[in-house]
C-alpha positions in Angstrom: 110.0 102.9 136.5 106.9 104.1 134.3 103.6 103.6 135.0 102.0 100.4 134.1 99.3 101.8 132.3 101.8 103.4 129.8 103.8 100.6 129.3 100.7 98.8 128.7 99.1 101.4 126.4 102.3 101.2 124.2 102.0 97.4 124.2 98.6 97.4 122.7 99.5 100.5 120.1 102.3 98.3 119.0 99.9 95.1 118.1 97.3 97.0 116.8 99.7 98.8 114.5 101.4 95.3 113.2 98.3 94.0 112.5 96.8 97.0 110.8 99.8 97.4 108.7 98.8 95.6 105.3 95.6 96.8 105.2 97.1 100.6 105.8 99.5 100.6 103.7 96.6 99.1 100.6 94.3 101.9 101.4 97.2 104.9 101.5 98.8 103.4 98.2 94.9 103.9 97.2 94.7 107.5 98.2 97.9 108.4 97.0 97.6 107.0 93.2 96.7 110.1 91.5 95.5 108.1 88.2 92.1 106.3 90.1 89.0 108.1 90.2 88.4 111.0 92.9 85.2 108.7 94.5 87.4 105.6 94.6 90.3 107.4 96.5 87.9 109.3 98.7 86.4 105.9 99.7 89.8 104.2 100.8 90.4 107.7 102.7 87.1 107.0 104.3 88.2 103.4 105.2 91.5 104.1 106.8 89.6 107.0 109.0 87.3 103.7 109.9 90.7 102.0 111.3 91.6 102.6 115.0 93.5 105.7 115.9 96.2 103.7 117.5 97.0 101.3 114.9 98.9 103.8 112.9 102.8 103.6 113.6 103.3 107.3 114.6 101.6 106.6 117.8 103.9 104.0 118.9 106.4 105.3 121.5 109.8 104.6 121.9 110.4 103.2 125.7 113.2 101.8 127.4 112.8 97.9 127.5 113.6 97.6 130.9 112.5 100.9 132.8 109.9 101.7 130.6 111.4 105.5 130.4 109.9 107.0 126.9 112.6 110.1 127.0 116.5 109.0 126.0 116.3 106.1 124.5 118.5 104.8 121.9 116.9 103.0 119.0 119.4 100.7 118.4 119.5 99.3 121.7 115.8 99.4 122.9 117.3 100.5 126.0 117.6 104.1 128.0 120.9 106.1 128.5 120.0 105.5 132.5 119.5 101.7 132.3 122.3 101.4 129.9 124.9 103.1 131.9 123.4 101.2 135.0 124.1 98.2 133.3 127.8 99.2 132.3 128.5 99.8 135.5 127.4 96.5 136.9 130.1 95.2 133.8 127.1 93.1 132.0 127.9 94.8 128.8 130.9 93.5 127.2 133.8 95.9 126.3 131.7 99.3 127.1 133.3 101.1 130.5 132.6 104.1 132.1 134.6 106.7 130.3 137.5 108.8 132.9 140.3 111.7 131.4 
C-alpha cells in the first residue's frame, strides 16, 4: 500500500488539472498561433506560468486504484499487475485464469 500522502497528492493534482484545463488549453492555443502579435502571445505565456504547477496533466501520476502502487499499472484497467493478479486468483475477474503449460 502507498503512502497516504501520495495518494492524496495525486488526488488533488488530478482536480486541479480538470479544472485548469479550459483555461490551459485557451492560453497555449494563444502562444502557439504564430499569426498574433509577439506581446499578446508573450502575455498568455505569462498567464499560464501564473497557473499552478500541478494543474498541468503531466504531473498526474498513474496509480493503481486499489493499492495505490504508481509502478505497473495498466491504463486500461486503473489497476496494478499485483492487485490484478490478486484479484484473478481470488476468481472475481470473469474469464481471466492464472496461465499453466
Amino acid at each position: 500500500m502507498a503512502k497516504l500522502s501520495s495518494i492524496n497528492k495525486n488526488n488533488r493534482r488530478i482536480k486541479l488539472s480538470k479544472k485548469f484545463l479550459n483555461k490551459r488549453n485557451k492560453l497555449k492555443k494563444i502562444v502557439m498561433d504564430k499569426k498574433l502579435p509577439l506581446e499578446e502571445r508573450f502575455k498568455a505565456q505569462q498567464k499560464l506560468s501564473k497557473l499552478p504547477r500541478n494543474s498541468s496533466k503531466v504531473r498526474v501520476v498513474n496509480r493503481c486504484q486499489i493499492s495505490g502502487r504508481p509502478h505497473g499499472v495498466y491504463r486500461k484497467l486503473k489497476i496494478s499487475r499485483i492487485a490484478l493478479r490478486k484479484l484473478t486468483l481470488e476468481g472475481k475477474i470473469p474469464g481471466m485464469v492464472k496461465s499453466s503449460w
